[in-house]
C-alpha positions in Angstrom: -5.5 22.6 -3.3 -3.1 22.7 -0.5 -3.6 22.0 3.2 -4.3 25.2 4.1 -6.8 26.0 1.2 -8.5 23.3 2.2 -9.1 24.7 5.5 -10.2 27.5 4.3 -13.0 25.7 2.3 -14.2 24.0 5.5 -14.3 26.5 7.8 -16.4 28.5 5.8 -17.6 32.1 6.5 -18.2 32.1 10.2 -18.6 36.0 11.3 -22.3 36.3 11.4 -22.2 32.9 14.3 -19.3 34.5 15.6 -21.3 38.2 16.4 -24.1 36.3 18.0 -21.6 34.0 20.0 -20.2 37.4 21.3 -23.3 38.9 21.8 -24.5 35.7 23.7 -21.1 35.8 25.8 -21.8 39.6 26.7 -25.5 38.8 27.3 -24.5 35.9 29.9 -21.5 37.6 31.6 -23.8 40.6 31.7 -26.1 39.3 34.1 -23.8 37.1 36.3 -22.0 40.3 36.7 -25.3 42.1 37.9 -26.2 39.5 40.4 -22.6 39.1 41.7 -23.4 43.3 41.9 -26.7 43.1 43.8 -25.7 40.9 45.7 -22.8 42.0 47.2 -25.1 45.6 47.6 -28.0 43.5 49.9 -25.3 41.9 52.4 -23.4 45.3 52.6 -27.2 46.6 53.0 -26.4 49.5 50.3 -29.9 48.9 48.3 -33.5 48.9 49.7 -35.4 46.1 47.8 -37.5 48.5 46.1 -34.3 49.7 44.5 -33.2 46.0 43.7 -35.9 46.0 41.0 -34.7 47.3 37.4 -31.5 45.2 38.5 -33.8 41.9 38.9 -35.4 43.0 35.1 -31.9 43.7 34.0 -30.5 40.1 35.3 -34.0 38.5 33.6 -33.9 40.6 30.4 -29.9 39.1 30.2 -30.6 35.9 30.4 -33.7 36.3 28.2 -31.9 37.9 25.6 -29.1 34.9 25.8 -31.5 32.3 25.4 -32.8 33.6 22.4 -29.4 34.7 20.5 -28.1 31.0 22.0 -31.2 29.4 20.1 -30.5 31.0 16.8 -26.0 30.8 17.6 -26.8 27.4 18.1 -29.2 26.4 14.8 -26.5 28.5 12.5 -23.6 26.6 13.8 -25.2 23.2 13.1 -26.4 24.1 10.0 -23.4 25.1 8.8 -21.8 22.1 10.2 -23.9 20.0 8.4 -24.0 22.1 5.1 -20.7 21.8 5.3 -20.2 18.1 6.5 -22.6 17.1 2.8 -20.7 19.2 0.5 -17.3 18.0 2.1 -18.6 14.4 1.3 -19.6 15.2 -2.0 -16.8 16.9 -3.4 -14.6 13.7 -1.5 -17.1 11.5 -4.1 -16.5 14.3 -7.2 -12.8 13.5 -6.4 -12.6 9.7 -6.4 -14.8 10.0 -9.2 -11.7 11.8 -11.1 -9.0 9.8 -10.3 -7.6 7.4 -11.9 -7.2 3.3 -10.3 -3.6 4.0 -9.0 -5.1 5.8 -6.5 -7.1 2.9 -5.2 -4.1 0.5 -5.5 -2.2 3.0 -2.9 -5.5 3.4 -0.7 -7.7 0.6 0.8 -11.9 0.3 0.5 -11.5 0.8 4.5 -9.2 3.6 4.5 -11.4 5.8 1.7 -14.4 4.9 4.0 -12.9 5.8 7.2 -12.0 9.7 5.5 -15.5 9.9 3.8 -17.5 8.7 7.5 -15.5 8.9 10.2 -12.7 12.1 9.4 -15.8 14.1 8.0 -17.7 13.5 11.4 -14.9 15.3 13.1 -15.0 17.9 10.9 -18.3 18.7 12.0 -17.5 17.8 15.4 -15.1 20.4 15.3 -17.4 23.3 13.6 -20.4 22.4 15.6 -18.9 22.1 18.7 -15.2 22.2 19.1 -15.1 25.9 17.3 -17.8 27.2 19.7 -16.5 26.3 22.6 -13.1 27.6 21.9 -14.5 30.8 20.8 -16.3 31.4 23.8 -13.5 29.5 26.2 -11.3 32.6 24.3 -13.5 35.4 24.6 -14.7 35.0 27.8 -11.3 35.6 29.8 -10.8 38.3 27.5 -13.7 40.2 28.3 -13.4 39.2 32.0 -9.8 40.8 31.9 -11.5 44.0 30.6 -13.9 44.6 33.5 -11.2 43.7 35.8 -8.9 46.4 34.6 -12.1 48.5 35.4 -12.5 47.1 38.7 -9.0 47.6 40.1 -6.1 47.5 37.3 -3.9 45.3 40.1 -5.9 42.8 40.4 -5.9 42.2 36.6 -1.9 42.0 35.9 -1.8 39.3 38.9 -4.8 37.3 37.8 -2.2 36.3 35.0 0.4 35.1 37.1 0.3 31.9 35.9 -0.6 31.8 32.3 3.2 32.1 31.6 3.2 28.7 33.3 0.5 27.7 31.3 2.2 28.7 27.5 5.0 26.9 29.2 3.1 23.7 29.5 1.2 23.3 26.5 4.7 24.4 24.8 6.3 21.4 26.0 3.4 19.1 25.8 2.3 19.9 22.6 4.5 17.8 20.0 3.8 14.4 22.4 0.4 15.1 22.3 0.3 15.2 18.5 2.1 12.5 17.8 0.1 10.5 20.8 -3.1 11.7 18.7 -1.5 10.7 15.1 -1.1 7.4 16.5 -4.2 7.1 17.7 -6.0 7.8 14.7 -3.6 5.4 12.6 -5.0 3.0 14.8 -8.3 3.8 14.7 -8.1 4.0 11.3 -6.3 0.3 11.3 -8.7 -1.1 12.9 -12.1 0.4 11.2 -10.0 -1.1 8.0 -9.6 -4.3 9.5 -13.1 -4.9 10.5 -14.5 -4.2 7.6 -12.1 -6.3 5.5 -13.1 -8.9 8.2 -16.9 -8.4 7.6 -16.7 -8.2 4.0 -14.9 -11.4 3.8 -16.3 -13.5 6.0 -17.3 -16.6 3.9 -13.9 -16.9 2.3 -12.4 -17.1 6.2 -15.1 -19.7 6.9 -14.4 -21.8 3.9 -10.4 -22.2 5.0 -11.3 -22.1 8.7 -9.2 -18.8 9.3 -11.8 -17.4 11.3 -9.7 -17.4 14.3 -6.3 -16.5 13.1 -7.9 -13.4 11.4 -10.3 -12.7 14.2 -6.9 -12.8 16.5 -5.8 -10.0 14.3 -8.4 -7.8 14.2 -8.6 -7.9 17.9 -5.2 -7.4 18.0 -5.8 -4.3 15.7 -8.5 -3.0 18.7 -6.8 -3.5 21.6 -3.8 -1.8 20.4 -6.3 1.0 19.7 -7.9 0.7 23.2 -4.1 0.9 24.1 -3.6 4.3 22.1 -7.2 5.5 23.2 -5.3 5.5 27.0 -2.5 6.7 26.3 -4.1 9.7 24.0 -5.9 10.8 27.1 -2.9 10.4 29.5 -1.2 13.2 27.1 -4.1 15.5 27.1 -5.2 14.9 31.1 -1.5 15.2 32.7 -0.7 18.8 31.1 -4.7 20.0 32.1 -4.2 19.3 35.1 -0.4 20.9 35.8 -2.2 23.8 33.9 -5.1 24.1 36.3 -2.7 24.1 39.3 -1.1 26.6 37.7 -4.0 29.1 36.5 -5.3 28.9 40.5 -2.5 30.8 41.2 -3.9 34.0 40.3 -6.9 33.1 42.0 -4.8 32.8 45.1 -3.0 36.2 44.5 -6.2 38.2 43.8 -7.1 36.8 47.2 -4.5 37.8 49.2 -4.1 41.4 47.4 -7.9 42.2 47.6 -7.7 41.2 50.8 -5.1 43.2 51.5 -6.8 46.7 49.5 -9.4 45.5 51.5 -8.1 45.9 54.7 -6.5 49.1 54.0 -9.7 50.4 52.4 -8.0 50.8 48.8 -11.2 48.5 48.1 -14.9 48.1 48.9 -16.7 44.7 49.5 -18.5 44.9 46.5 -15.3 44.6 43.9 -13.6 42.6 46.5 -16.6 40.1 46.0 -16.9 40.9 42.1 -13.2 40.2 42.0 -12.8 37.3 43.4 -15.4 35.8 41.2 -14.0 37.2 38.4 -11.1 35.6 38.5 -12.5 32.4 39.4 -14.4 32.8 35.8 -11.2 33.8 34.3 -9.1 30.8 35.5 -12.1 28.2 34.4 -12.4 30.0 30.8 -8.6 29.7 30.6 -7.9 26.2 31.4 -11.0 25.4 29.3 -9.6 26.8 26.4 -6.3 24.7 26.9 -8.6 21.8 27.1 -9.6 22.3 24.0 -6.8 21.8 22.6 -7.6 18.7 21.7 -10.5 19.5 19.2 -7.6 21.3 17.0 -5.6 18.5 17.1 -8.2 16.1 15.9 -9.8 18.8 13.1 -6.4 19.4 11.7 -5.6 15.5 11.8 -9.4 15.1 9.8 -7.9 17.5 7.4 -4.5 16.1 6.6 -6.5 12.4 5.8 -9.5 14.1 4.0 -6.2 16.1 2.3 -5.1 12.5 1.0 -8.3 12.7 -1.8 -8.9 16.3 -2.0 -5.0 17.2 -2.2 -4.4 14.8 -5.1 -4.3 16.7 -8.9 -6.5 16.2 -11.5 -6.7 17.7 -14.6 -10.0 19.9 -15.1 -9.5 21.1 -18.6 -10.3 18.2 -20.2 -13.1 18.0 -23.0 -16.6 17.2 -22.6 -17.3 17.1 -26.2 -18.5 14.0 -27.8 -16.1 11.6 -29.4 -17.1 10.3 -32.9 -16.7 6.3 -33.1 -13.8 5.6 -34.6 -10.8 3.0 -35.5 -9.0 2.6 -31.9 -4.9 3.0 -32.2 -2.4 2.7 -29.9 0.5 5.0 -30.7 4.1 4.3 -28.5 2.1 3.7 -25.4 3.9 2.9 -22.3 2.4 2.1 -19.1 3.7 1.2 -15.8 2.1 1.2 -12.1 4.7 2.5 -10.1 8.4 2.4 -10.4 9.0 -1.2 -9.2 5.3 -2.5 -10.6 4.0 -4.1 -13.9 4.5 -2.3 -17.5 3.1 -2.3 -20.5 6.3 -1.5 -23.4 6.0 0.2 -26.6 2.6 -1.1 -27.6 1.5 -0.7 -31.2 -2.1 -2.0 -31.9 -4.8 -1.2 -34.6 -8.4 -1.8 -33.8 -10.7 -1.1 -36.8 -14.2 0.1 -36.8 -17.0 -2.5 -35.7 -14.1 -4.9 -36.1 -13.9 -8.0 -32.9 -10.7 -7.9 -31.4 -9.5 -10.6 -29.0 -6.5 -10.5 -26.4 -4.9 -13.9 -25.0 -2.1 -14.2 -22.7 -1.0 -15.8 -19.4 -2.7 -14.1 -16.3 -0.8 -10.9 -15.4 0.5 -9.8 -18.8 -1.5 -6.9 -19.2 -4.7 -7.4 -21.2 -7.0 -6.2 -18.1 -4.4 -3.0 -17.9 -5.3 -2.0 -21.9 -8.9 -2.3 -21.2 -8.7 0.0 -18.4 -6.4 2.4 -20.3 -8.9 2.7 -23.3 -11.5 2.9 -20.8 -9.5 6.2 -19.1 -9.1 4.4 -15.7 -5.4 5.1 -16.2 -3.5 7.8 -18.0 -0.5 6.6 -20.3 3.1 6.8 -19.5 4.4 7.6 -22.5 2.8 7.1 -26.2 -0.9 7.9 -26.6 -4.6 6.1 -27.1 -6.9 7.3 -30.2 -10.7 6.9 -31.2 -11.3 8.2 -34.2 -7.7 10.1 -34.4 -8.7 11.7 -31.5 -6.0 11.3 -28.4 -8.6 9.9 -25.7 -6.4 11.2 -23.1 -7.7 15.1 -23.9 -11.2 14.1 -22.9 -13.3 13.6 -20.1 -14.0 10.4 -18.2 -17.6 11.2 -19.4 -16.8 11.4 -22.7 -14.8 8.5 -22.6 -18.2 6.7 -20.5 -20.7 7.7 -23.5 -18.6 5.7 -25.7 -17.7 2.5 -24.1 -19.7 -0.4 -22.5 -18.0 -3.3 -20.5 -18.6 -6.4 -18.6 -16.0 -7.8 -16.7 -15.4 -11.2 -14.8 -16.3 -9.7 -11.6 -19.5 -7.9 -12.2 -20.7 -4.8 -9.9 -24.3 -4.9 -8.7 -26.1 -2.1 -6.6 -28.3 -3.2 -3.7 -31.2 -1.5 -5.4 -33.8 -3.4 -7.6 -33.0 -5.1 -10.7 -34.8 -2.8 -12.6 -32.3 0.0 -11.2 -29.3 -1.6 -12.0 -30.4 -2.3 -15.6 -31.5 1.4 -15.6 -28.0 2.6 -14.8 -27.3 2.1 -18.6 -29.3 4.5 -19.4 -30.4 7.9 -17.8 -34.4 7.8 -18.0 -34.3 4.5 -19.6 -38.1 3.2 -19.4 -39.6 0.4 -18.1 -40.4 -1.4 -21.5 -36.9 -0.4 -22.9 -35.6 -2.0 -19.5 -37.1 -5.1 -20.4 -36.3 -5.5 -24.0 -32.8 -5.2 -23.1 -33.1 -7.9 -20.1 -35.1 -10.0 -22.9 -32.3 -9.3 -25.1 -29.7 -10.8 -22.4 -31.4 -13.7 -22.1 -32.5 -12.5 -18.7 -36.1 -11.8 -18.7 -37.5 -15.2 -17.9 -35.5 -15.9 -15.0 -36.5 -12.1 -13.4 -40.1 -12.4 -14.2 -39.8 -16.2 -12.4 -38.8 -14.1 -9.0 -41.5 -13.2 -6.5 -41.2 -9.3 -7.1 -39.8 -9.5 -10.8 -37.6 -6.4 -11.7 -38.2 -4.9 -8.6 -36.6 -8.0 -6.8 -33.5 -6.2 -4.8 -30.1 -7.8 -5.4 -28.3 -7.3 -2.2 -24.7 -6.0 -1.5 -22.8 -6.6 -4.8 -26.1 -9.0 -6.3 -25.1 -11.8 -3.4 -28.8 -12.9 -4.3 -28.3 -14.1 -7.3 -25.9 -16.7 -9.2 -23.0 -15.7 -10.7 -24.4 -16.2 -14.5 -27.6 -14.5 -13.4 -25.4 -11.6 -12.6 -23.3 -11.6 -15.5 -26.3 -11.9 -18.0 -27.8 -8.5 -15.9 -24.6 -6.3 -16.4 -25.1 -7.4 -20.3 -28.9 -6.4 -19.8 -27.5 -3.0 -18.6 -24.8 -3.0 -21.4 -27.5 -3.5 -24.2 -29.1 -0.8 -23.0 -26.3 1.9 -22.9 -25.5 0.4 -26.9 -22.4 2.1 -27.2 -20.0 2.0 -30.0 -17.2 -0.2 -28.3 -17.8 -3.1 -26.3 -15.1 -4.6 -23.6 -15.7 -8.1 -22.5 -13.1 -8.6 -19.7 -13.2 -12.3 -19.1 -17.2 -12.2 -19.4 -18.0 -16.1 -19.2 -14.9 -17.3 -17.5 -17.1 -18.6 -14.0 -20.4 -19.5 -15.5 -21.8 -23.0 -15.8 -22.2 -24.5 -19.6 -25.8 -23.3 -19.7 -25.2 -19.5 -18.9 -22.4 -19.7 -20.7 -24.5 -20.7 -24.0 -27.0 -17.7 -23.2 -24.6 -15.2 -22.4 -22.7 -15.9 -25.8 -25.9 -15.4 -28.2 -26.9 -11.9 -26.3 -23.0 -10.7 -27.1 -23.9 -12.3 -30.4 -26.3 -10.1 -30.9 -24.9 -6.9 -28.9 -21.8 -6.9 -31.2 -23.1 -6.5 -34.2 -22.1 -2.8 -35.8 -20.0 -2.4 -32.8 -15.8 -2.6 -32.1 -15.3 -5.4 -29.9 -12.3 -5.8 -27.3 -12.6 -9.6 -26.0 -10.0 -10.5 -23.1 -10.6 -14.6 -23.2 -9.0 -17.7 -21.5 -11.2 -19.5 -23.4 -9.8 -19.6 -27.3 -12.4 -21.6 -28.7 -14.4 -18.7 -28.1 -12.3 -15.7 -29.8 -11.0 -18.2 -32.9 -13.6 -16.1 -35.6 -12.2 -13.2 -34.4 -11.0 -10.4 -36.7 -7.4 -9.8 -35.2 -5.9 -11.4 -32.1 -3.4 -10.2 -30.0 -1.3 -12.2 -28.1 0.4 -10.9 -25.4 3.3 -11.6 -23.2 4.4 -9.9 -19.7 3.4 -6.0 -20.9 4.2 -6.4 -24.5 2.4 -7.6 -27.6 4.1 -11.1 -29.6 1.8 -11.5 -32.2 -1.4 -10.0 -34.3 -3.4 -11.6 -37.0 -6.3 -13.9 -37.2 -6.5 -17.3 -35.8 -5.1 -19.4 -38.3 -2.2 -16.6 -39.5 -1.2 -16.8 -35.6 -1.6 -20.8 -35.6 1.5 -20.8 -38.1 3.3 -17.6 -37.2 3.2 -17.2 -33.4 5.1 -20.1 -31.8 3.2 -19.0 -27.9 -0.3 -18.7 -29.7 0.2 -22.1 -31.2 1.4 -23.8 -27.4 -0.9 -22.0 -26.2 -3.9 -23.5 -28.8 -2.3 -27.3 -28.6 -2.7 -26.5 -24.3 -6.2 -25.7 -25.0 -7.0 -28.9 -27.2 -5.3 -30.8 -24.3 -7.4 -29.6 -21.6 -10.6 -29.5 -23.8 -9.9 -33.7 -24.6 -9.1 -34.7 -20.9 -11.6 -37.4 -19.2 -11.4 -37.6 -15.8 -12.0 -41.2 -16.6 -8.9 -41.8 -18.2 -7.0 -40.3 -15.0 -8.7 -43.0 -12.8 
């Protein structure tokens, strides 16, 4: 979808509001042309009152007749806009759901916030509002123009004396005005960024007693956008107002030639009046429209960022069959992030069915990057992933979903009830089925011990709870997904001994009849492990079990006689 598709989609159909704007336009116009009319008649004394009447039901029934088609112009436009503003949002969420984690490496938390809130909102700004108004800044002049030419042809060319000045102006203004507006809304956008990277870490700046130095830079980050807010309206304001000098121009010269076809009686006092007022509303609908300007600049701007997600390719014809479980093979897979990042090289790897598999390596050399590529989060390079002998990448991230269950080091909680974010493992899942999985995660006791139980809510990302109570949950919500491959990224790595000893019987249990991928630190707790593979920046140095690698694999065995080292030291000693 280009950008211009994507235009399309969010204008929409908007012909039906478009008839009743014009209808309302005609409606209004309608009646101030009538009173300008009867008026002009009572002073010149060319109408008894009596025959005033069907005028004063013509100028009511007008303005009647507005009020109503403004009423329904009005509730159709919004409802579009905000038809329009949920299914934008939506199919923004339908597209992040689809793309794989490089996108989210290029694009921060704030950013993807700012397009789904804040560029959205200007969308329906624009179709709300902004669209309106131009349409009616647009017809109105034109329609004026019309009954002008009917009024005395003259007057009409020179009413439009100075809309060449006008083109003129916004010609020349309008490339500094975009790029005054792009700026702004990179700063804007800098700023709503920075804020909430601010908010969201605010106990890590209190811990190092950076709150100032940061603080500095977010306000930095808003005055600079105060800065651009200034100079955004300096670029609009300066070229209004050179175009309003220039529009009362023809104000001016309808004037002095009415005057003029007055005098020589080319003209009665009625147009002359009609006139002049005319072109008064001509010049005001004119200018308006220029002013508008702005609301274009801003929708298209919305556009290009909301472009950023909904511009990006994905692949649709994938398979939403079910895969059947399944050794796990790598075949010639290469990986790499971009072309200066990390890589994975020519990896070769067997996983068999309901086998435990264990990965060990420094930090950084890739074992988080294969769990994320079995998982679908990434599409290979080169080389290909299979379950089963079926190439994963052919399949749906739903697919993929059904199949796999993982807990990672960092564990994502919902600020819903703990009952819900067990739930999420299972669509439907029941109460008691809830529960027997908590009970099976070693959980249950310390949920029932809260005040509300499982409907105790967890807070943004579970910040009410400790970090093994949080870890032993996602395993609650693993358990009850029970899918056929199990990833355990790093699962006890920051829990205390205690939680650590709970969390390893319920993956005791969850494991059995299941393929297990184990990313560890920790060897003593991957040594009964069926194969281990030892890894080294992006490629693998080493399978087999723990005591083929002990005496084949020079790095597993440093890293093994590291590990007895660190598990031996006593402070004591050290003293």
């Amino acid at each position: 979808m280009n950008e211009k598709q994507l235009k399309k989609m969010v204008m929409g159909n908007t012909l039906s509001s478009n008839l009743l704007l014009t209808v309302k336009i005609l409606f209004g116009l309608s009646a101030q042309v009538l009173i300008i009319y009867l008026i002009s008649k009572l002073v010149t004394n060319a109408i008894t009152p009596r025959e005033s009447y069907p005028i004063f039901i013509a100028i009511l029934l007008c303005f009647v007749l507005k009020a109503i088609i403004s009423y329904f112009g009005a509730k159709m436009t919004h409802d579009r806009a905000y038809s329009k503003l949920t299914e934008l949002r939506l199919n923004i969420l339908d597209r992040l759901n689809k793309l794989n984690l490089g996108f989210f490496k290029e694009h921060s938390t704030g950013e993807l916030t700012n397009i789904i809130e804040s560029d959205v909102e200007k969308v329906e700004v624009y179709l709300a509002h902004g669209l309106p108004e131009i349409m009616s800044a647009t017809l109105i002049p034109l329609l004026i123009f019309i009954i002008m030419l009917f009024i005395d042809w003259r007057l009409a060319i020179i009413m439009l004396v100075g809309l060449p000045f006008m083109f003129l102006t916004q010609f020349l203004s309008k490339k500094t005005m975009e790029k005054t507006m792009q700026k702004y809304f990179y700063h804007e956008n800098k700023m709503r960024a920075e804020m909430m990277e601010y908010t969201k870490n605010i106990a890590v700046l209190k811990a190092f007693s950076k709150e100032e130095e940061i603080s500095d830079k977010t306000l930095n980050s808003a005055r600079e956008y105060v800065y651009w807010i200034k100079q955004s309206m300096s670029g609009i304001t300066i070229p209004m107002g050179l175009i309003d000098v220039f529009m009362e121009i023809g104000v001016v010269f309808v004037m002095i030639l009415g005057s003029l076809l007055l005098y020589y009686g080319e003209m009665s006092i009625t147009k002359f009046i009609l006139s002049i007022v005319l072109s008064a509303m001509f010049i005001a609908g004119i200018s308006k429209t220029a002013t508008l300007h702005h609301f274009s600049i801003v929708f298209n701007e919305a556009v290009k960022r909301i472009g950023k997600v909904m511009n990006v390719p994905v692949d649709d014809n994938k398979s939403e069959a079910a895969l059947s479980t399944g050794d796990i093979e790598f075949h010639n897979l290469n990986f790499e992030y971009n072309e200066d990042g990390f890589s994975l090289n020519n990896i070769n790897l067997l996983m068999k069915e309901n086998s435990l598999n264990a990965f060990v390596g420094a930090s950084g050399c890739g074992k988080s990057t294969i769990a994320n590529l079995i998982m679908g989060f990434w599409d290979a390079s080169s080389g290909s992933i299979t379950i089963a002998g079926k190439d994963i990448s052919k399949y749906s991230q739903a697919s993929l979903s059904s199949m796999i269950a993982s807990v990672s080091q960092d564990v994502i909680l919902f600020n819903i009830s703990i009952f819900e974010n067990i739930a999420l493992g299972k669509a439907g899942a029941s109460r008691d089925e809830v529960i027997a999985a908590a009970k099976k995660a070693r959980c249950h006791d310390f949920i029932s011990s809260l005040p509300n139980g499982y409907d105790t809510t967890v807070g943004e990302m579970g910040v009410k709870l400790s970090g093994g109570e949080k870890q032993r949950i996602s395993i609650a919500r693993m358990i009850l997904k029970n899918a056929p491959i199990l990833i355990l990224d790093e699962a006890m790595a920051a829990v205390d001994s205690e939680n650590e000893r709970l969390i390893g019987e319920a993956i005791d249990d969850l494991r059995k009849d299941k393929t297990v991928i184990t990313i560890a630190h920790h060897l003593n707790t991957i040594r009964n492990s069926d194969q281990i593979i030892v890894m080294k920046k992006g490629s693998v140095v080493g399978t087999g079990t723990h005591s083929e690698l002990t005496k084949n694999c020079k790095l597993y065995a440093d890293m093994v006689k590291a590990q007895n080292k660190v598990d031996a030291w006593d402070l004591r000693k050290e003293v």
